[in-house]
C-alpha angles and dihedrals in degrees: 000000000000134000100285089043093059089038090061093044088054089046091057090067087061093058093042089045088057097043087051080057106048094041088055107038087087095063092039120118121218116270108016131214107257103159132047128180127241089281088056099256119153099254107173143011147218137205116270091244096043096044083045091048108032106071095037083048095044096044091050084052105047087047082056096053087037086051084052106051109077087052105066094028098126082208085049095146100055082055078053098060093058092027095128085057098048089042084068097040079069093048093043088048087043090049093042087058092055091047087063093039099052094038098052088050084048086060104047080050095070104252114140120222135126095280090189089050087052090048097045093053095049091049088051087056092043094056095039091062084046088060084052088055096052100052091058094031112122114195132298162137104254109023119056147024101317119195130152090254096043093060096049106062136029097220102046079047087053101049093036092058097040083061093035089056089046096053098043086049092051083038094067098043091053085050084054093048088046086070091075094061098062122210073015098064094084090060088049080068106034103040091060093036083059092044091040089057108045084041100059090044094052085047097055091044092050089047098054098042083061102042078054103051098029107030120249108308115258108269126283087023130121090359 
């Protein structure tokens, strides 16, 4: 399977994602829940066409930024060397989109099921393919922890992105886990996605400050 062939994978999730919509907009009420607290309570709304149109429109639009992108990378040819990673990532995120939006229609129509407990575990897989991403990831300017330091230097790249991995994979089994705990799962995801990401900033920082100042470590040392 090459590039076009996972781009249009991913693109099939746009046209599911609109006959979901189409077959459903009959039954919908107006408006339509959108949003739902951490206990799972229907908290916003949106208007039937917008909440039928938004997720089939912005998927369509993101595939065609992701589609972009390697092309006006000026650093085009390190995305090049873990496209097929970052090819489905755009599938999974594709994928992921068509998870909310067929779960939020599933639940105007009248189905009942824990929302926040479908969305948590779409976002866990989500982040954990993420994970996937970064170990792989060579440096750039769109996909991956970017930091000043981080762009700067390979190495620092590199390190940064074998923990970052690390942390979004671990990320999305403690969101999992979280699911166990109730009106308390949200904070099982967002606690260690605000942890995972000072704390790859402050380790890329920390990285490049000694490479400065050291030299790069031996190899096969402090990885």
């Amino acid at each position: 399977m090459n590039t076009r062939h996972r781009f249009a994978l991913a693109g099939s999730f746009v046209v599911l994602s609109a006959i979901v919509s189409v077959v459903a907009a009959p039954e919908l009420p107006d408006p339509v829940v959108s949003n739902w607290n951490a206990a799972g309570e229907p908290s916003g709304t949106l208007s039937k066409t917008l909440a039928l149109g938004l997720v089939p429109v912005l998927t369509a639009a993101l595939l065609a930024v992701f589609a972009a992108i390697p092309r006006v990378d000026p650093l085009r040819e390190n995305i090049g060397e873990f496209r097929p990673y970052y090819d489905w990532f755009v599938v999974v995120f594709a994928a992921y989109l068509f998870v909310v939006h067929t779960g939020i229609i599933a639940f105007n129509l009248g189905y009942e099921f824990d929302f926040v407990a479908l969305i948590l575990l779409a976002v866990a897989g989500l982040l954990y393919y993420c994970g996937v991403v970064l170990t792989h990831a060579k440096r750039n300017w769109f996909v991956g922890i970017r930091t000043p330091w981080t762009l700067s230097n390979d190495e620092v790249w590199d390190r940064t992105h074998a923990l970052g991995g690390k942390l979004f994979k671990l990320t999305a089994i403690l969101a999992v886990v979280g699911l166990l705990f109730g009106e308390y799962a949200l904070y099982f995801l967002l606690v260690p996605v605000a942890v995972t990401a000072v704390g790859t900033v402050v380790y890329s920082y920390y990285l490049y400050e000694r490479i400065e100042q050291d030299g790069p470590a031996p190899s096969g040392l402090d990885r």
